[in-house]
N, C-alpha and C positions, 0 to 999 in steps of 0.2 A: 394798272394801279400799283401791282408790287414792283416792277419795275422804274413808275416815279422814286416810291419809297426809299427802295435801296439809294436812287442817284440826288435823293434830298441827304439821307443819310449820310454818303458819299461824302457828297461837299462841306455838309459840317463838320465831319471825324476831320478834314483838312483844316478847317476854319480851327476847331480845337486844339489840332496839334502845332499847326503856327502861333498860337495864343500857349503854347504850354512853351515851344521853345523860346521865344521872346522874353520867360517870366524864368524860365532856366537859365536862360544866357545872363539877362540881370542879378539872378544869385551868382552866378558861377564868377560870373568878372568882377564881384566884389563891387556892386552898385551900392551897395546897403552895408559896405563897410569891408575891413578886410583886406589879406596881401590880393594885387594886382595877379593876373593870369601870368607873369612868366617867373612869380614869385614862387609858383606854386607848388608841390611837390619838392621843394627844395632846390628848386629853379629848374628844374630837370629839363623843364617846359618854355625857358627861354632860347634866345636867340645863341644864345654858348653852353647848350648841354647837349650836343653833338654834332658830329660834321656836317649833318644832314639837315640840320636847323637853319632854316630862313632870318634873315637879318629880322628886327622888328618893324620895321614901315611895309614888311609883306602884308604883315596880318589886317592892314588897313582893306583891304580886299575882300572883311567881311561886311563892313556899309555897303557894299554894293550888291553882295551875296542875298542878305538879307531883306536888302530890298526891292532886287528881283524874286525872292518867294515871298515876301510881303502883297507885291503886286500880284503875283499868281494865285497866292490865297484869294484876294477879291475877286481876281477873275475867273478864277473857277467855279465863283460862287454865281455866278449872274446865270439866270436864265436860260438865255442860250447855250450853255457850257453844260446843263444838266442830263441829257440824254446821250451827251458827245460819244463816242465809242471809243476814242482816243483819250478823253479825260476819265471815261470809265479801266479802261486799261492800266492808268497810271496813277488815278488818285491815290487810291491805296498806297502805293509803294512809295510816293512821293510824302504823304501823311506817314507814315514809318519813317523817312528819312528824316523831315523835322522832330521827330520824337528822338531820336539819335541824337539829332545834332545839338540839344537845348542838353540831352543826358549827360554828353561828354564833360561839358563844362562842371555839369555838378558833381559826376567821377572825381574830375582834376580835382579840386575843390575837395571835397567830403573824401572822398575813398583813396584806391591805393592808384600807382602808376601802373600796374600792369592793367589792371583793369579800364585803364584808359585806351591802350591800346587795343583790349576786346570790344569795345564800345567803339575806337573809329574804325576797326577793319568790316565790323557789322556794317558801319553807314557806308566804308565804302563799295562793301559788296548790295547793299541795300542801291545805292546813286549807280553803280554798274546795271543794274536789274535797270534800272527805269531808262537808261543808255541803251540800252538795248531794244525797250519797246517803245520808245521814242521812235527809235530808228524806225524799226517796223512798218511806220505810217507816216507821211509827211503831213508838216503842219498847215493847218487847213488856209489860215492867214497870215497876214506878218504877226499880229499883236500876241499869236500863237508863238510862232515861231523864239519871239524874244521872249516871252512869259514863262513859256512851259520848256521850250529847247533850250534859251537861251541862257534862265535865271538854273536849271537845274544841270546844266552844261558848266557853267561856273563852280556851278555848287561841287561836280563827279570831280573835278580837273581842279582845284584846290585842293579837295579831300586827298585825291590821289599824293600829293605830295607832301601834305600836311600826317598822312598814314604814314609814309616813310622816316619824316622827321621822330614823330610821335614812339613807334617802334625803334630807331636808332636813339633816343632819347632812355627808353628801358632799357634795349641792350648795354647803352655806357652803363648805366649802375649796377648790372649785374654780371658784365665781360671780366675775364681775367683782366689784371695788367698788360698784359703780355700781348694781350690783342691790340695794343695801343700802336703795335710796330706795322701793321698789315691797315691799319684803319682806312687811309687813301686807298688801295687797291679795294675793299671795299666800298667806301662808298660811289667810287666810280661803277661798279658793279653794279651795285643798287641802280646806281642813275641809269644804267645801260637799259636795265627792267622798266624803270619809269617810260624810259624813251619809248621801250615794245609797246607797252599800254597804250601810248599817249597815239600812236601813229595810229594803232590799231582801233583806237576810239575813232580817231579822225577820218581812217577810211571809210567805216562801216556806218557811222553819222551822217556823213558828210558836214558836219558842223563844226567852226572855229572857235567855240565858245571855251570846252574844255581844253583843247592844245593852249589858248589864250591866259587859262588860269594858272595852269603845269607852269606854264613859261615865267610866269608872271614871280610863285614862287622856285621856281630856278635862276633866274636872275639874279633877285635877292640874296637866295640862298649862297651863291658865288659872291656877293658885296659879301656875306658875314666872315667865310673863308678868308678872303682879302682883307678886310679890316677890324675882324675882332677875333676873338678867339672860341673853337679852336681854327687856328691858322692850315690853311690847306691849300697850297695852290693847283695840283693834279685833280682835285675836288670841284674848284672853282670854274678851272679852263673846262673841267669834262659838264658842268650843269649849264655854262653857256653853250656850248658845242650843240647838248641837245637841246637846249629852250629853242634855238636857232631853229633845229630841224624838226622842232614840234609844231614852231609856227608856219615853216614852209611846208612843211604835213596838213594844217588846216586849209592853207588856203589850197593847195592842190585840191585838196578832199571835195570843197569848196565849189572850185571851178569842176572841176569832174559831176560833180550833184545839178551843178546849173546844165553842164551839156548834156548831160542823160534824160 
């Protein structure tokens, strides 16, 4: 009986924190009025407040974010999903990471820019934690697989590059000038760590979900280099170089997961 309990309780603290970020995300983007998200901070948070900022048609990759944990809220909730030992392992952390993710926007919004950036490094060491015990246990189904691997594989593998942005976005406001001369040699540097992570997700997962989102804003983030500012072309060639070997990282991971 206390073991229902907890995994009643479980599913609703997730059902709760999907329904808070939802109502977060709607403040924070200025639904009910107000500058738009790359206005924000004094744009800091667009697509030209640093090298490291994804063009704006990335950010389109949150409808589909949202609505693979959309779907995962419902599905956690049913029945069957209540005693899971695998959804018992993750709920939690998974419920933490919607509460993150609804918080950031109202950060950006209401509070200051650095504190934005303490708030995405938490969700993405928060989406790291559930990468991990994802891993741990293969998913029982496909509908698993896509819900809970696939919707929160998205969710780690954006975050991760959406962290970088977010953090080079502070640093331009508070860098010397002077740093402005080294900034290519940085952010390829950066990208090089992105790439660590991204393979290292992809081997230990075996899942393509997270390399697919990385890449997805890497891509971008090379279109914003090339055609807007700031201009970076060493930036640009090094974030396609690795989107490239982030996705040939998945799918090896991939096939390796299928033959084992």
């Amino acid at each position: 009986m206390e073991s229902r309990t907890h995994d009643i309780a479980r599913q609703a603290v997730v059902i709760a924190a999907a329904s808070f970020m939802l109502i977060a995300a709607a403040f924070g983007a200025g639904a009910f009025g107000g500058e738009s998200v790359d206005e924000l901070q004094d744009g800091a948070l667009s697509a030209q407040g640093s090298y490291l900022a994804p063009a704006g048609p990335a950010f389109s990759i949150w409808s589909l974010i949202y609505l693979g944990l959309l779907a995962y809220t419902v599905w956690q909730a049913l029945p069957a999903q209540r005693a899971d030992a695998r959804q018992r392992a993750v709920g939690g952390w998974i419920a933490a990471s919607l509460v993150l993710n609804g918080l950031w926007l109202v950060t950006a919004r209401y509070l200051t820019l650095w504190l934005t950036v303490v708030v995405i490094a938490l969700l993405l060491a928060v989406l790291a934690r559930i990468v991990v015990l994802l891993g741990r246990t293969p998913a029982k189904n496909l509908v698993d697989r896509i819900v809970t691997d696939g919707a929160n594989g998205l969710h780690f593998g954006w975050v991760t590059i959406a962290t970088v942005a977010n953090a080079a976005a502070w640093l331009t406001r508070i860098a010397p000038a002077s740093w402005a001369d080294q900034a290519d040699a940085w952010a390829v540097a950066v990208l090089v760590v992105v790439l660590v992570i991204g393979v290292s997700t992809a081997w230990f997962t075996g899942r393509i979900a997270p390399a697919l989102a990385t890449a997805w804003g890497l891509g971008w983030l090379a279109v914003g280099r090339i055609s807007g500012e700031p201009q970076s072309t060493p930036t640009a060639v090094a974030a396609v170089v690795v989107a490239v070997l982030l996705v040939v990282a998945g799918i090896v991971a991939v096939l390796r997961r299928r033959r084992g």
